[in-house]
C-alpha positions in Angstrom: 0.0 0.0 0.0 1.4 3.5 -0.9 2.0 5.9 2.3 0.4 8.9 2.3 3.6 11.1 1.4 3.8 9.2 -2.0 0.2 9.3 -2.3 0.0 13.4 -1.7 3.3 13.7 -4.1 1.2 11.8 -6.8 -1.5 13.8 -6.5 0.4 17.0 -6.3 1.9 15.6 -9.9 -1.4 15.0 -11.5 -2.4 18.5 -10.5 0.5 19.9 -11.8 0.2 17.9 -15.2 -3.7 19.1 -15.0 -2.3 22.8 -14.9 0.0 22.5 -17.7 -2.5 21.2 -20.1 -5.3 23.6 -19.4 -2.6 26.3 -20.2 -1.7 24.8 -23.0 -5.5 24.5 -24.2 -6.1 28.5 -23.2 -3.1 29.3 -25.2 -1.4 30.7 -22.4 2.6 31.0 -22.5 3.3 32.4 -18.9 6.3 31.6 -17.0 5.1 28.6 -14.0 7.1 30.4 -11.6 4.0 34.1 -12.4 1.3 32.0 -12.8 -1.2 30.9 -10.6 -0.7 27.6 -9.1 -2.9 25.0 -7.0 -2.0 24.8 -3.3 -2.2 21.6 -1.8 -1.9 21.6 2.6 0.9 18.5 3.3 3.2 18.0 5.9 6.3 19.8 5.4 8.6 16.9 5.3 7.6 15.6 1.7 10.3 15.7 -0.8 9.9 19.2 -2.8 11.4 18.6 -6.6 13.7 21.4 -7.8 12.8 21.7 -11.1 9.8 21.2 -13.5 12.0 19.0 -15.8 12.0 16.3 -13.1 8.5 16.2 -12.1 7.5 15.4 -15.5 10.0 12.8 -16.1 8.1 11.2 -13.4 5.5 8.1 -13.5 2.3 9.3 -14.7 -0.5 10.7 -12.0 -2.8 8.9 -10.2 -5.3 8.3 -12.7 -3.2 7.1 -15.5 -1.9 4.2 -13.7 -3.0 0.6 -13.1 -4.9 1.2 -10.4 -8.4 1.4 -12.2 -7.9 -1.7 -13.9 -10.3 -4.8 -13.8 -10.0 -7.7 -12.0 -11.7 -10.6 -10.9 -13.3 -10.6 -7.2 -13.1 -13.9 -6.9 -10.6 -16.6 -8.2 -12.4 -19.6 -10.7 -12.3 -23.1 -9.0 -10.8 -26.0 -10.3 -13.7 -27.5 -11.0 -15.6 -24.7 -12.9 -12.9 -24.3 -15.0 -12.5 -28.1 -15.6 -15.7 -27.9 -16.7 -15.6 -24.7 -19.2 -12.5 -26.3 -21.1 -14.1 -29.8 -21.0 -17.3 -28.4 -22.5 -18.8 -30.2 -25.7 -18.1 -27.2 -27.7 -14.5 -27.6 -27.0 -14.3 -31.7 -27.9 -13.3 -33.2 -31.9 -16.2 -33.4 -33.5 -16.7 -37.0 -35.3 -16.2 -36.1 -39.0 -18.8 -38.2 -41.2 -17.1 -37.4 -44.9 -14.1 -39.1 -44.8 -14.4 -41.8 -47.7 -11.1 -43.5 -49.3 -9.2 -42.0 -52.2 -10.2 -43.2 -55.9 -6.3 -43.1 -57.1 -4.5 -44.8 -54.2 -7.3 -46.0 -51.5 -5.8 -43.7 -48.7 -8.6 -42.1 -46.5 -9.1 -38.5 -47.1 -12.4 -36.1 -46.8 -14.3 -35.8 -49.5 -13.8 -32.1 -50.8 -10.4 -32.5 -50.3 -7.1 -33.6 -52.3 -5.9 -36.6 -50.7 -2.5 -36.3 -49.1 -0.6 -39.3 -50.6 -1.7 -37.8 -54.1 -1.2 -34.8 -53.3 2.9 -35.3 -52.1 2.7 -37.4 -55.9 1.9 -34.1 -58.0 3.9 -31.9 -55.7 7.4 -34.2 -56.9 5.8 -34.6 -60.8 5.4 -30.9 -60.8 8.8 -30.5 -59.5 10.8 -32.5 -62.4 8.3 -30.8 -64.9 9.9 -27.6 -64.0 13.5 -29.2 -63.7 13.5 -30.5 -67.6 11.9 -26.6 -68.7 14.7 -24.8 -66.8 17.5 -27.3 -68.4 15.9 -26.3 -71.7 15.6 -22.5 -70.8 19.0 -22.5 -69.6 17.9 -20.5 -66.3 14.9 -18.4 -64.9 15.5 -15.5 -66.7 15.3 -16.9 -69.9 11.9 -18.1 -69.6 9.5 -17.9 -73.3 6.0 -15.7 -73.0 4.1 -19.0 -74.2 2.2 -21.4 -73.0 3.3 -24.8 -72.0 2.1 -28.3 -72.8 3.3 -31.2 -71.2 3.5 -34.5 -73.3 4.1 -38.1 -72.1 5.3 -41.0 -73.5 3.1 -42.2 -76.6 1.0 -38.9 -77.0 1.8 -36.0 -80.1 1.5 -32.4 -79.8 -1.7 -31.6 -81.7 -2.8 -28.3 -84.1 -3.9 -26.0 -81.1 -0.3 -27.4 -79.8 1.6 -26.0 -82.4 2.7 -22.2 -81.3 3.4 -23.1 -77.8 6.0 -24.3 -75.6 6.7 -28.6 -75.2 7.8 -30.5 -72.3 8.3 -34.0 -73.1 8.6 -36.8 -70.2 9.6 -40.1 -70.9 7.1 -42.2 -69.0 3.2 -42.8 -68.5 1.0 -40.6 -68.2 -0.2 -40.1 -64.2 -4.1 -41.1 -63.9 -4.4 -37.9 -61.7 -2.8 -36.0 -64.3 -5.6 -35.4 -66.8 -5.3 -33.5 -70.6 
């Protein structure tokens, strides 16, 4: 708890602070030492700063700290919070779409890509884009056209013809569709 010097220096402070600004708002440039100033009755032994400097490098007043904040009046039991985090808001939920994968039979929800594929079309993708940088010669000399991938046993046809071909030497992936 704060003694009652500290408190009446605090105070003293906030009053001071209080002063400033309403002098400020009136647009009043007078000298603190000519203007009128709030008297506060203490005891004589509280600490008197020297300068104004000082006082406001000081904590904020009395009002500004944490004083007013909120807090609990009473602490939560173990049980009542037991029970808010075992709630049945707060427990997995059963998940009813999960049906296996058409390409590979791994389980996998229904509107989404299964994983095993997925990691399958993630490492084709990469060596597609291996073989066109080794026939670009880099990433800055990439072509403005379009790109058609062809695999083993397919030809390029007429709509084919102005655009850019990657060949690969194997099957075509079922997942990977014209």
């Amino acid at each position: 708890m704060m003694n009652i010097a500290a408190l009446v220096n605090s105070l003293r402070c906030s009053l001071l602070h209080i002063e400033s600004r309403l002098l400020q708002v009136a647009g009043l440039t007078l000298d603190t030492q000519l203007a009128p100033a709030l008297a506060v009755n203490g005891p004589s032994l509280l600490p008197q700063p020297d300068r104004e400097d000082e006082m406001e490098e000081q904590s904020p007043g009395l009002l500004d700290g944490i004083l007013w904040m909120a807090v609990p009046k009473k602490r939560r039991t173990i049980e009542i919070n037991r029970t808010r985090r075992r709630a049945d808001s707060n427990l997995l939920k059963v998940k009813n779409n999960i049906e296996p994968c058409p390409e590979c039979g791994h389980l996998k929800q229904k509107h989404i890509m299964c994983g095993f594929c997925y990691a399958k079309v993630c490492k084709e993708t990469a060596l597609i884009r291996q073989q066109m940088k080794a026939m670009e010669g880099g990433p800055l000399g990439v072509p403005t056209v379009d790109t058609v991938v062809l695999y083993e046993g397919e030809t390029p046809s007429e709509l084919d013809k102005d655009k850019r071909i990657v060949e690969r030497g194997r099957k075509r992936p079922a997942w990977f569709s014209l």
